[in-house]
N, C-alpha and C positions, 0 to 999 in steps of 0.2 A: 554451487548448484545453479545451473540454467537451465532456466522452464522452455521447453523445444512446444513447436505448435503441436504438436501429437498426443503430449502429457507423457513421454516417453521418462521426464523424471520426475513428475509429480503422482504419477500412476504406475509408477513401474516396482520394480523387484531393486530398486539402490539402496545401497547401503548405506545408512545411515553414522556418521565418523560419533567419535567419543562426545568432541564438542556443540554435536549436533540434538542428540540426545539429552546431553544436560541442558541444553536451551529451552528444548522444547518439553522437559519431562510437569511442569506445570498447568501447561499449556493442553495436553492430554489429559491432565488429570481434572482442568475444569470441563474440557470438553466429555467425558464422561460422567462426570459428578452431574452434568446438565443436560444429559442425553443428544447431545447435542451430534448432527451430524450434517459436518458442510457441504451444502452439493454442487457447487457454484464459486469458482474463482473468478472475479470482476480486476481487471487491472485497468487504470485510470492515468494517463499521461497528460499532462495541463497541456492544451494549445498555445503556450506563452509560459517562460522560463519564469521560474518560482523557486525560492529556497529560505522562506521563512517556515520553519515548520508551526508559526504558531496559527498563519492564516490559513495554511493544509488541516489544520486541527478544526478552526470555523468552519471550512469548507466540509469534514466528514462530520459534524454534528449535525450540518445541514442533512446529509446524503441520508444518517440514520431515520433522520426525523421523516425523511420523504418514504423512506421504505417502510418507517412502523404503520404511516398514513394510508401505503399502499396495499400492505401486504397483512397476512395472519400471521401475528407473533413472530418475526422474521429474527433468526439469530444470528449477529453479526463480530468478523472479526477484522480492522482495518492495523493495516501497518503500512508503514515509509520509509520509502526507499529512495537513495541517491541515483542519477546516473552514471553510469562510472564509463559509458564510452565519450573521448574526446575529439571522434571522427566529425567529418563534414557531413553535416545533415542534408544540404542544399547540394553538394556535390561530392557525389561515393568516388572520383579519380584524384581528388584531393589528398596528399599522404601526409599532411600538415596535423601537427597535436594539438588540438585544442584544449588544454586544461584552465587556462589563465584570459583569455580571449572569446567571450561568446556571441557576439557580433560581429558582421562585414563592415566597411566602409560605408554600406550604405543602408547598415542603422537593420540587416537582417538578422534572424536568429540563425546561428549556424554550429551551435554546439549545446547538449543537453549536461552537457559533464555536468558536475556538481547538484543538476536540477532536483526535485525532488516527483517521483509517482506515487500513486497506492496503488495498494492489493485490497479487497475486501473479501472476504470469504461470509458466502450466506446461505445457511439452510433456512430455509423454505419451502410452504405445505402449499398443494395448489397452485401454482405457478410455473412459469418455464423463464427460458433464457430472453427468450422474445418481449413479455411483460415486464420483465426485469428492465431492461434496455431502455424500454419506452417511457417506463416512470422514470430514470434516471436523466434522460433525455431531455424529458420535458420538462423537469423540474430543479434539473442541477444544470443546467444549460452554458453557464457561466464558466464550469470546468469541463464542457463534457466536450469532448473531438475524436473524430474517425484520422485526422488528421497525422499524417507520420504514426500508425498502427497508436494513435491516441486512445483507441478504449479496445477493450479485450475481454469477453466472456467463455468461458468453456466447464465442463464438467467436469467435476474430480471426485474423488473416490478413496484415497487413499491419506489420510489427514495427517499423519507422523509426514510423510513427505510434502505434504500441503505445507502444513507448520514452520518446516524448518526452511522451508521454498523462501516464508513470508518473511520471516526474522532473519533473514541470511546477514542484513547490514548490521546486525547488534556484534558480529564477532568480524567482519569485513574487514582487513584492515584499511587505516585510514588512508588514502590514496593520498596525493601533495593533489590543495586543493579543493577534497572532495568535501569537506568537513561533516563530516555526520556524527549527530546527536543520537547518541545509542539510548539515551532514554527517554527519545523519543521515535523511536523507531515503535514499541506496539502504542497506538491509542487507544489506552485503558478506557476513558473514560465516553468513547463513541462502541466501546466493543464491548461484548457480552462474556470475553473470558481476556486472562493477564491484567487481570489487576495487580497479583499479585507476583508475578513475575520480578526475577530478580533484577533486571536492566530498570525497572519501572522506581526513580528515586522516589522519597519524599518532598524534595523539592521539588521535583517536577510535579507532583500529586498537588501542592499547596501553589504553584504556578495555575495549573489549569483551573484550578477552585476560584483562584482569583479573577481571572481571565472570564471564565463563565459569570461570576458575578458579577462583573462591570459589565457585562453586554446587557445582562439581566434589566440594570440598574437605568440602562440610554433611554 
């Protein structure tokens, strides 16, 4: 599933496949159990190549913390995503694959393949697209970029196809290279629903436990 500028498949009439449905049938069920309704897709491209997903996990603890500081009760849902194109970033006539090579000779970024972005999805009362932007702006600054379509907001409406938009890399396959950690593709523990999603190990649950308490501990 690619999300087109239009919302042509995050708001449209697609059909949702078998394995799309079972992924997200949780994920629905918290988002009603909590009335929850997203109005707000945020997509977040680091201006600088990144594929530790534990420093992406710092990074949206931060984003939450900015938005509860910002916003009324703001309800949020973050996941991470690989990039799977190996094109030349710096030059689109280039017909060269970049999967294994993400630098020039002279030390540029020239390929996002394996990189990691997020999605965050966030309903919110009293607010617009424009407020959103500015808190994140100013306050997460360190990941935030217009750079190469680096931050992306728009409206959505339709949450089964939001959903399964977000989680597409938990069933992805794995491309050579791309290496994605499918459980950690939803961040439970920065999101207000999939906790208990089935991608979400316990080992990864007793990872981030650990992890938040040593930051705790500095």
């Amino acid at each position: 599933m690619k999300l087109l500028a239009s919302n042509k498949v995050v708001d449209s009439e697609y059909e949702l496949a078998a394995n799309d449905i079972r992924r997200i049938r949780t994920l629905m069920e918290d988002i009603d159990s909590q009335g929850i309704q997203f109005k707000y897709l945020i997509t977040m491209n680091y201006p600088y190549r990144i594929t530790d997903y534990t420093k992406v996990l710092y990074h949206s603890k931060h984003l939450k913390y900015v938005l509860q500081r910002n916003f009324d009760n703001p309800k949020v849902f973050i996941t991470n995503e690989k990039h799977t194109s190996s094109k030349n970033i710096i030059d689109p006539t280039d017909k060269g694959i970049y999967d294994t090579q993400f630098y020039n000779s002279d030390g540029s970024l020239i390929s996002l393949y394996g990189s990691i972005h997020r999605h965050i999805a966030v309903d919110v009362k009293g607010t617009n697209m424009r407020q959103l932007t500015a808190a994140i702006k100013t306050y997460c600054s360190k990941d935030f970029s217009y750079k190469r379509g680096g931050y992306d907001i728009r409206k959505v409406t339709n949450q089964e196809n939001l959903m399964s938009y977000m989680t597409k890399d938990i069933d992805r396959p794995n491309l050579p290279n791309l290496g994605i950690e499918r459980n950690m593709v939803i961040d439970f523990a920065s999101s207000d629903i999939g906790f208990n999603h089935y991608s979400v190990s316990q080992d990864y649950r007793n990872k981030l436990e650990n992890l938040y308490n040593s930051a705790a501990r500095r």
